[in-house]
PDB file of N, H, CA, C and O in Angstrom:
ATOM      1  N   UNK A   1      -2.767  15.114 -22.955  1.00  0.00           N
ATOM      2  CA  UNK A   1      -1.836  14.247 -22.189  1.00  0.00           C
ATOM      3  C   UNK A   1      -0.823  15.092 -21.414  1.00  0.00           C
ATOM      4  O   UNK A   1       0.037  14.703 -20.624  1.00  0.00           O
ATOM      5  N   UNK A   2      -1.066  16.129 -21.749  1.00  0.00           N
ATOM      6  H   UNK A   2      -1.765  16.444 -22.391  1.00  0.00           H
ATOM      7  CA  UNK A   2       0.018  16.779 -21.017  1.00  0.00           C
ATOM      8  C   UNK A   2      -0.182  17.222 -19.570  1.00  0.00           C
ATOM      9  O   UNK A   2       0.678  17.985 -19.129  1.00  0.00           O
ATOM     10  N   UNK A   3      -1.099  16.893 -18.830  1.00  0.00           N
ATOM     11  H   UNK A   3      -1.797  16.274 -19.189  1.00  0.00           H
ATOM     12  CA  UNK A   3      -1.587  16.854 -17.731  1.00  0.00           C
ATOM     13  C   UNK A   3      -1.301  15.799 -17.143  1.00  0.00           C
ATOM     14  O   UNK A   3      -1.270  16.148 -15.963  1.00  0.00           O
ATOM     15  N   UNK A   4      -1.052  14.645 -17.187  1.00  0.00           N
ATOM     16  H   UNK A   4      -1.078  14.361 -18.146  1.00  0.00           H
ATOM     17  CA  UNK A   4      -0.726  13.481 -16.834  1.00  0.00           C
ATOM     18  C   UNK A   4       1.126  13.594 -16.434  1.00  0.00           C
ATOM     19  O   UNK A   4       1.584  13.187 -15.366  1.00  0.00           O
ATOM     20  N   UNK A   5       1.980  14.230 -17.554  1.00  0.00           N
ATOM     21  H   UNK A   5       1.608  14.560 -18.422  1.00  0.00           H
ATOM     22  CA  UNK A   5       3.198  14.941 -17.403  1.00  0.00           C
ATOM     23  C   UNK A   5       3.405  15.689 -16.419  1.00  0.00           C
ATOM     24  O   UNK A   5       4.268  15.469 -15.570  1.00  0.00           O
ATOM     25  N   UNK A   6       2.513  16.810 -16.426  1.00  0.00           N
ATOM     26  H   UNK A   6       1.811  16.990 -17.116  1.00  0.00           H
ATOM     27  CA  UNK A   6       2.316  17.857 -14.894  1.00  0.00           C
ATOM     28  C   UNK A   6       2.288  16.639 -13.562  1.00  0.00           C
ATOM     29  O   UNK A   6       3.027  16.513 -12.585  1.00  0.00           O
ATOM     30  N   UNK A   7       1.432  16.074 -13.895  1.00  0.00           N
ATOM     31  H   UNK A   7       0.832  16.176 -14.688  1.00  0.00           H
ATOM     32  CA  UNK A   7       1.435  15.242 -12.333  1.00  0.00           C
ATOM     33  C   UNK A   7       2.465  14.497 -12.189  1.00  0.00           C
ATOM     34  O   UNK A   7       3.045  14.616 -11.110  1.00  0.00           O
ATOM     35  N   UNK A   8       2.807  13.894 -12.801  1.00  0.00           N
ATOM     36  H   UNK A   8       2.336  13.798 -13.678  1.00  0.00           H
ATOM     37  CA  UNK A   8       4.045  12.661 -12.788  1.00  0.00           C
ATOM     38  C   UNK A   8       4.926  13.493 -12.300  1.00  0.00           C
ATOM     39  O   UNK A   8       5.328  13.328 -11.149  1.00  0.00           O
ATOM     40  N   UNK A   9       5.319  14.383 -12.968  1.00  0.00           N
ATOM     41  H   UNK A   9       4.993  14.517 -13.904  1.00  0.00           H
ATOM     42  CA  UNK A   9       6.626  15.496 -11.960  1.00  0.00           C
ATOM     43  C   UNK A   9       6.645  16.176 -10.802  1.00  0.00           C
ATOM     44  O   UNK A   9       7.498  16.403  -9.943  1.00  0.00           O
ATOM     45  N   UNK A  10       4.880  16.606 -11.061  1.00  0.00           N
ATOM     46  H   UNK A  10       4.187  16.422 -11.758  1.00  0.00           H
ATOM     47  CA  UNK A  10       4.330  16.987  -9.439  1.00  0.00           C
ATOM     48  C   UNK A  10       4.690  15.441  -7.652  1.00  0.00           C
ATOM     49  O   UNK A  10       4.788  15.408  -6.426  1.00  0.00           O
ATOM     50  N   UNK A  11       4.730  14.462  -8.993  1.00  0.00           N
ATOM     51  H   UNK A  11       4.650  14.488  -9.989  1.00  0.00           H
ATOM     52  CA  UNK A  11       4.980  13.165  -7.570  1.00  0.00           C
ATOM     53  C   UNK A  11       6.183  12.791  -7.934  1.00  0.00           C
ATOM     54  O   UNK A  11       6.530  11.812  -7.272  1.00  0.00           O
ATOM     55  N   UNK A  12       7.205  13.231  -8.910  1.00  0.00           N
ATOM     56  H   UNK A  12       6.923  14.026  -9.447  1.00  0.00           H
ATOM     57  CA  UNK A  12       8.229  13.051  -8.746  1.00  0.00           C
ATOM     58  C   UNK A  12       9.245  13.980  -7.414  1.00  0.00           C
ATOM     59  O   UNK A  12      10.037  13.639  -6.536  1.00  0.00           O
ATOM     60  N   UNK A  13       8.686  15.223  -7.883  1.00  0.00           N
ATOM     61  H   UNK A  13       8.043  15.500  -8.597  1.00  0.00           H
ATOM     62  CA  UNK A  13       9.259  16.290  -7.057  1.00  0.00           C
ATOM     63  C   UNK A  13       9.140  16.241  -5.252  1.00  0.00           C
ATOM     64  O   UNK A  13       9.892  16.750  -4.421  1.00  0.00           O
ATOM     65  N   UNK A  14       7.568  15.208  -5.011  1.00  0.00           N
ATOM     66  H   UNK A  14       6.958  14.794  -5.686  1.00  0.00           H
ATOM     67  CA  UNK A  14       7.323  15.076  -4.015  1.00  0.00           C
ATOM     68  C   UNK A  14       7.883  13.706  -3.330  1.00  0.00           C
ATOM     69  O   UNK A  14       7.680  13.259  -2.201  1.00  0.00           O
ATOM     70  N   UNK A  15       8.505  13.299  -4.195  1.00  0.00           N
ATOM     71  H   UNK A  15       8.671  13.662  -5.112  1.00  0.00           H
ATOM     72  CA  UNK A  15       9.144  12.062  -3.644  1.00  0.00           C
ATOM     73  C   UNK A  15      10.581  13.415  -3.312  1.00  0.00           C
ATOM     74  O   UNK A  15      10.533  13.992  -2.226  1.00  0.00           O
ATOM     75  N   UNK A  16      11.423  13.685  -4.041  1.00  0.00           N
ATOM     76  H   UNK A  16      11.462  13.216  -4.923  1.00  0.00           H
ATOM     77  CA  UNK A  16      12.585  14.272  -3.585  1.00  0.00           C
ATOM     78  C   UNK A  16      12.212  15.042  -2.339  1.00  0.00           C
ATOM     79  O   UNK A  16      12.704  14.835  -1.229  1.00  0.00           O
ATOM     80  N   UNK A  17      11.328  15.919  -2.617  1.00  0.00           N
ATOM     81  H   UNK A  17      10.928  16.087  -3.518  1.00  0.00           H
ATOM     82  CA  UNK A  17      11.292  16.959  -1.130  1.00  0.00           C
ATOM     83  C   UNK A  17      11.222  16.008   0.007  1.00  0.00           C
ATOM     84  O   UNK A  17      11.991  16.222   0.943  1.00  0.00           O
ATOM     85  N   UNK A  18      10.532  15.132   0.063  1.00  0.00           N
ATOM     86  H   UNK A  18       9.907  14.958  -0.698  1.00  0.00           H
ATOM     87  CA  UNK A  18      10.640  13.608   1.087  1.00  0.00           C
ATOM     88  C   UNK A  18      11.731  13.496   1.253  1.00  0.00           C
ATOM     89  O   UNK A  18      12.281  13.818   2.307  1.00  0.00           O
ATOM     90  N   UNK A  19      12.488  12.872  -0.033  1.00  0.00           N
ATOM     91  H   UNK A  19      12.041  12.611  -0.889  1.00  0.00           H
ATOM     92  CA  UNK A  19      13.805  12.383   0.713  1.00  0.00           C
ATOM     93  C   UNK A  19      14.793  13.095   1.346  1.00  0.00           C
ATOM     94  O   UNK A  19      15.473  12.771   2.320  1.00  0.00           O
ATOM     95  N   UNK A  20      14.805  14.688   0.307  1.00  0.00           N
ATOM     96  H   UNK A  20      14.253  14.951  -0.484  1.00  0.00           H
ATOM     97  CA  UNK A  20      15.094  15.763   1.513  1.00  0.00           C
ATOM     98  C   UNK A  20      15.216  16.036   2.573  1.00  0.00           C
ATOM     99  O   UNK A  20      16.263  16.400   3.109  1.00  0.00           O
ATOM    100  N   UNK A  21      14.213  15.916   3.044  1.00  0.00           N
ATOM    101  H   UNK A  21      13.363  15.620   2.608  1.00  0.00           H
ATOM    102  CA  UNK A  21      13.669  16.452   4.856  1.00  0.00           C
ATOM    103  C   UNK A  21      14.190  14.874   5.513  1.00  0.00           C
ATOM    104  O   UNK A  21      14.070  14.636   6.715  1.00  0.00           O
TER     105      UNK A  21
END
């Protein structure tokens, strides 16, 4: 399950860099 963790933060992080720019 801890791969599922990796991603969730991987599309968390990609929501911020979004709201970033």
């Amino acid at each position: 399950m801890i791969r599922s963790k990796l991603v969730s933060q991987a599309l968390e992080t990609g929501r911020i860099s979004e709201t970033i720019q």
